[in-house]
C-alpha positions as CSV (number, residue, x, y, z in Angstrom):
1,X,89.5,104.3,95.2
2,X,91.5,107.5,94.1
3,X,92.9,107.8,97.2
4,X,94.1,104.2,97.6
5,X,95.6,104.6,93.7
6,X,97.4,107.3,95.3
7,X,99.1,105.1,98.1
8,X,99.9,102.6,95.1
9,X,101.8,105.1,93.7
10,X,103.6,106.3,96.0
11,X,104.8,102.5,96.8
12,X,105.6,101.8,93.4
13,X,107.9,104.6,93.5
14,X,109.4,103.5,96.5
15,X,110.2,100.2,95.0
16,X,112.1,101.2,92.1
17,X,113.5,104.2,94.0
18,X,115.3,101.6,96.3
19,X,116.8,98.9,94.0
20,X,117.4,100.6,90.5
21,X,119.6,103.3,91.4
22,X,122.1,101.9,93.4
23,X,122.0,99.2,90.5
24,X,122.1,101.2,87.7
25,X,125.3,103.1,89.4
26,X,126.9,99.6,90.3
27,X,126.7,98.8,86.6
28,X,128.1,102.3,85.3
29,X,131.0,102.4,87.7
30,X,131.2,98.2,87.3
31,X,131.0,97.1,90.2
32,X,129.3,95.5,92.9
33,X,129.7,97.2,96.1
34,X,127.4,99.0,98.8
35,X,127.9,99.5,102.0
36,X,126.5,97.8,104.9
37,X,124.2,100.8,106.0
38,X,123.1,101.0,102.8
39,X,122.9,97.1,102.5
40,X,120.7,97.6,105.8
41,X,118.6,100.2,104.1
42,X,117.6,98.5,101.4
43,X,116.5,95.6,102.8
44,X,114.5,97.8,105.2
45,X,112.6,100.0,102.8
46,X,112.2,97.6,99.9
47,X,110.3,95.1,102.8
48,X,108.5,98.1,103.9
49,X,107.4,99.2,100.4
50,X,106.0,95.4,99.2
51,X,104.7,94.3,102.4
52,X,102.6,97.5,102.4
53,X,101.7,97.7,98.9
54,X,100.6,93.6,99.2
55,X,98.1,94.9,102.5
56,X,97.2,98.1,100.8
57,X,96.2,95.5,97.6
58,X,94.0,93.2,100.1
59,X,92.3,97.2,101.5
60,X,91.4,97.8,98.1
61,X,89.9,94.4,97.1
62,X,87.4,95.2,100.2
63,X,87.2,98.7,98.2
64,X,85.9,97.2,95.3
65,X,83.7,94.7,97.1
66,X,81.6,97.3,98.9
67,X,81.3,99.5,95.5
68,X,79.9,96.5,93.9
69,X,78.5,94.3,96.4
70,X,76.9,97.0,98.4
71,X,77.1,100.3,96.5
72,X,73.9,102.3,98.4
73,X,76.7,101.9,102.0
74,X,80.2,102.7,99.6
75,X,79.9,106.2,101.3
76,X,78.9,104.9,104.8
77,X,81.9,102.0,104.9
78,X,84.4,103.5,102.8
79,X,84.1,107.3,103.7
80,X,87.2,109.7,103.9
81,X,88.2,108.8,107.7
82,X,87.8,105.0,106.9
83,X,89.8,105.2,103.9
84,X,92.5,106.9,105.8
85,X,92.4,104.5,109.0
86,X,92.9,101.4,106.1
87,X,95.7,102.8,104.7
88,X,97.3,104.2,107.7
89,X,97.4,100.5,109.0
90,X,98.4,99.0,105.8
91,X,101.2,101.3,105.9
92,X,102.0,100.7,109.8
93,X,101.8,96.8,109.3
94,X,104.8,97.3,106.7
95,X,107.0,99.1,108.9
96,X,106.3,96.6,111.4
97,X,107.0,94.0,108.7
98,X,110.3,95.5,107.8
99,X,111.6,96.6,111.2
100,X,111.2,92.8,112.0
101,X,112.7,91.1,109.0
102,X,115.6,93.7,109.0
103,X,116.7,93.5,112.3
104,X,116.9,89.6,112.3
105,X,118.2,89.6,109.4
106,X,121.1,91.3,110.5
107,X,121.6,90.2,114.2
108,X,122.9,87.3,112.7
109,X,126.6,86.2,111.8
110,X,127.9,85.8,108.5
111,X,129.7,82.6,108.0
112,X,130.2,82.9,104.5
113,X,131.7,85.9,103.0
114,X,129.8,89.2,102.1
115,X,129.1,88.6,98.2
116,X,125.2,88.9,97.8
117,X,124.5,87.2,94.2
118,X,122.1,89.7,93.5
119,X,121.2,93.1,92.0
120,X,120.4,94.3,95.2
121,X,120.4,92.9,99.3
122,X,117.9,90.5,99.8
123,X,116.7,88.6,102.3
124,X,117.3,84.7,101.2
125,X,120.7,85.6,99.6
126,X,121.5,87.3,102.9
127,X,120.3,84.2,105.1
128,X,122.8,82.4,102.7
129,X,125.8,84.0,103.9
130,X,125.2,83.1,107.7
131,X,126.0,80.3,109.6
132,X,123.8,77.0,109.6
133,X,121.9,77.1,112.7
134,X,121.5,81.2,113.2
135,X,119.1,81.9,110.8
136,X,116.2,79.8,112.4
137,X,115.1,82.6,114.1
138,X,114.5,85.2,110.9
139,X,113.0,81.8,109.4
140,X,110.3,81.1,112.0
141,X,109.8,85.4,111.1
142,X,109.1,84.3,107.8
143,X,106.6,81.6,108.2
144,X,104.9,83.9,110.3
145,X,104.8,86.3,107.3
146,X,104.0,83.8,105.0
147,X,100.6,83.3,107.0
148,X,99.9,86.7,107.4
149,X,100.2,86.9,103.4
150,X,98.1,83.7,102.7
151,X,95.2,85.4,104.8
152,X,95.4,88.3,103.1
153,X,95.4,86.1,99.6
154,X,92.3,84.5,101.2
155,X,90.6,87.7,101.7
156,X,91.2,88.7,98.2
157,X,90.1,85.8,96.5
158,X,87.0,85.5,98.7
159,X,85.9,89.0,97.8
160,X,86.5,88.6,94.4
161,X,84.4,85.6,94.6
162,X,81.6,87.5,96.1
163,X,82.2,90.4,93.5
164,X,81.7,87.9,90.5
165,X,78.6,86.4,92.1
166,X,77.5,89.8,92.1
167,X,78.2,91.2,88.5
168,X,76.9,88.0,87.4
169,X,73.1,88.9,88.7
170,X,73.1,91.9,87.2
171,X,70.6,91.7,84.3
172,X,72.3,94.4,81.8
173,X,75.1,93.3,79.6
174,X,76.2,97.2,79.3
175,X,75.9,97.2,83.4
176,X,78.3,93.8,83.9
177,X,80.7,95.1,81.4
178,X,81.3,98.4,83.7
179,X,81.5,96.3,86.8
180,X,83.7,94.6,85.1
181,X,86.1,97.5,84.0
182,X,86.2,98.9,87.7
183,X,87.6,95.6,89.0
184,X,90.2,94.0,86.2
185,X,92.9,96.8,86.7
186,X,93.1,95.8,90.3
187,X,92.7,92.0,89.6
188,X,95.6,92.3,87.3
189,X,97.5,94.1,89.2
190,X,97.0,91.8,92.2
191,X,97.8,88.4,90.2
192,X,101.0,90.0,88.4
193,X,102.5,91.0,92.1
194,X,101.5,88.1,93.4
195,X,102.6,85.5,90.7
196,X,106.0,86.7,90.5
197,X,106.6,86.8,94.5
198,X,105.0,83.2,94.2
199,X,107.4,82.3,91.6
200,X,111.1,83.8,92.6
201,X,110.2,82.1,96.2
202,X,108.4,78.5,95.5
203,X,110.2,77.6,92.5
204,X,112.2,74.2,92.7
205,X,115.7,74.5,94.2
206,X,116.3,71.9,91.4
207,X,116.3,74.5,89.2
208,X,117.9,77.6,90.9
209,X,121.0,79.5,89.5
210,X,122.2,82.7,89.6
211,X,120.8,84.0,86.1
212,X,117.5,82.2,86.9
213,X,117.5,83.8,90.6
214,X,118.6,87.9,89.1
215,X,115.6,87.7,86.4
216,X,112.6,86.2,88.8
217,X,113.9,88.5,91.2
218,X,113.6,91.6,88.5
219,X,110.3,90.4,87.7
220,X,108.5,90.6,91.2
221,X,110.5,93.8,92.7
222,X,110.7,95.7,89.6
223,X,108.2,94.4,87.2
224,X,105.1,95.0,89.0
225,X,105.8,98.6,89.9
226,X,107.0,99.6,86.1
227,X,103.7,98.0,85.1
228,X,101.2,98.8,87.5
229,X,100.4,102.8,86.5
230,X,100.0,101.2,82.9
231,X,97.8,99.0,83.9
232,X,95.0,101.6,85.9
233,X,96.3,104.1,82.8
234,X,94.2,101.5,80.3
235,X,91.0,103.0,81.8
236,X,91.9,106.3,79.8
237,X,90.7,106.0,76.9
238,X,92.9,109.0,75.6
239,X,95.8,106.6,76.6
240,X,94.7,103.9,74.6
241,X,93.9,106.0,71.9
242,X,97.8,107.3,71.9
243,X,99.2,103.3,72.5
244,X,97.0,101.8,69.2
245,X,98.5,105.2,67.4
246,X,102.1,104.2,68.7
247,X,101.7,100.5,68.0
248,X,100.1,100.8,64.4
249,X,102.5,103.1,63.4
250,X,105.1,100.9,64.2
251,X,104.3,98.3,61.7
């Protein structure tokens, strides 16, 4: 598990690492310009970084399965070499995520000027500036994504469902709580990344603007990473200790 907290981190520094600064420089120097190999980059290694931190999620919901489903074969199914070969293809399946995304993206022609209406180069506000019919292709890229995601959503849920059956059988209250405790880090951490992706993409168009658009699309590429070491950092009790101290003493 350790080692797959590791990965996480590493992504979640990625993610900020790719959109903040060049934002946070835009703003100091006001203005709204990057270039278009850095446009390119972006969109590159910010797919990269959430496709393989959404796989790498779905790797360690099978982590937590075996621990609790089947805890006498955690060292037989999820030994050193396994753990390496999940996350090596986690990682792998991103880069093949991103060098697909990036290079439709920008085979096609822009139609409509070169002013993204966001704090960074994303995908859907890029598709916006080219003309009607060229962007079928990167669509039908999407959909193909989309599924990918939705089985790996699948997986997840159908773990957890199996992981709940199994707390749930176990006889001491003290032993359901510390199931418990292994698996709602992770289950919140899944749900947050995966809410917030779910809605800066599915929301109505009825209700889309720009300001609507900027802050659903801070709270699924920035949010989640922010968040996420907070969230495995509630197991420390030392930590907790230090927020009720910081919390109380602010009232």
């Amino acid at each position: 598990m350790y080692f797959f907290l590791l990965n996480l981190s590493v992504l979640d520094l990625g993610c900020i690492s790719t959109t903040v600064p060049k934002s946070m420089a835009n703003s100091l120097w006001d203005t709204r310009a990057i270039s278009y190999t850095g446009c390119v980059g972006q969109v590159f290694f910010f797919v990269f970084l959430i496709a393989t931190e959404y796989f790498l999620l779905t790797v360690m919901a099978y982590d937590r399965y075996v621990a609790i489903c089947h805890p006498l074969h955690y060292g037989t199914l999820l030994g050193s070499r396994a753990c390496v070969h999940m996350a090596a293809a986690a990682w792998a399946s991103g880069f093949l995520c991103a060098v697909l995304h990036t290079a439709n993206t920008f085979s096609l022609p822009l139609c409509h000027g070169n002013a993204v209406d966001q704090f960074f180069c994303e995908i859907p506000q890029i598709l916006k500036l080219s003309c009607s019919d060229a962007y079928l292709r990167e669509i039908a890229v999407i959909v193909v994504g989309v599924c990918l995601d939705f089985g790996c959503f699948v997986f997840t849920v159908v773990s957890y469902v199996q992981i709940f059956r199994a707390v749930l059988r176990i006889p001491s209250q003290q032993g359901r709580h510390k199931a418990f405790s292994t698996c709602i880090p992770h289950l919140a951490v899944v749900s947050l990344f995966v809410s917030s992706g779910m809605f800066a993409y599915l929301k109505p168009p009825s209700i889309s603007s720009v300001i609507l658009d900027l802050v659903l699309t801070f709270l699924y590429s920035v949010f989640p990473p922010v968040v996420n070491p907070f969230i495995y950092s509630m197991k420390n009790q030392e930590l907790k200790d230090t927020m009720w101290k910081l919390m109380t003493g602010c009232f």
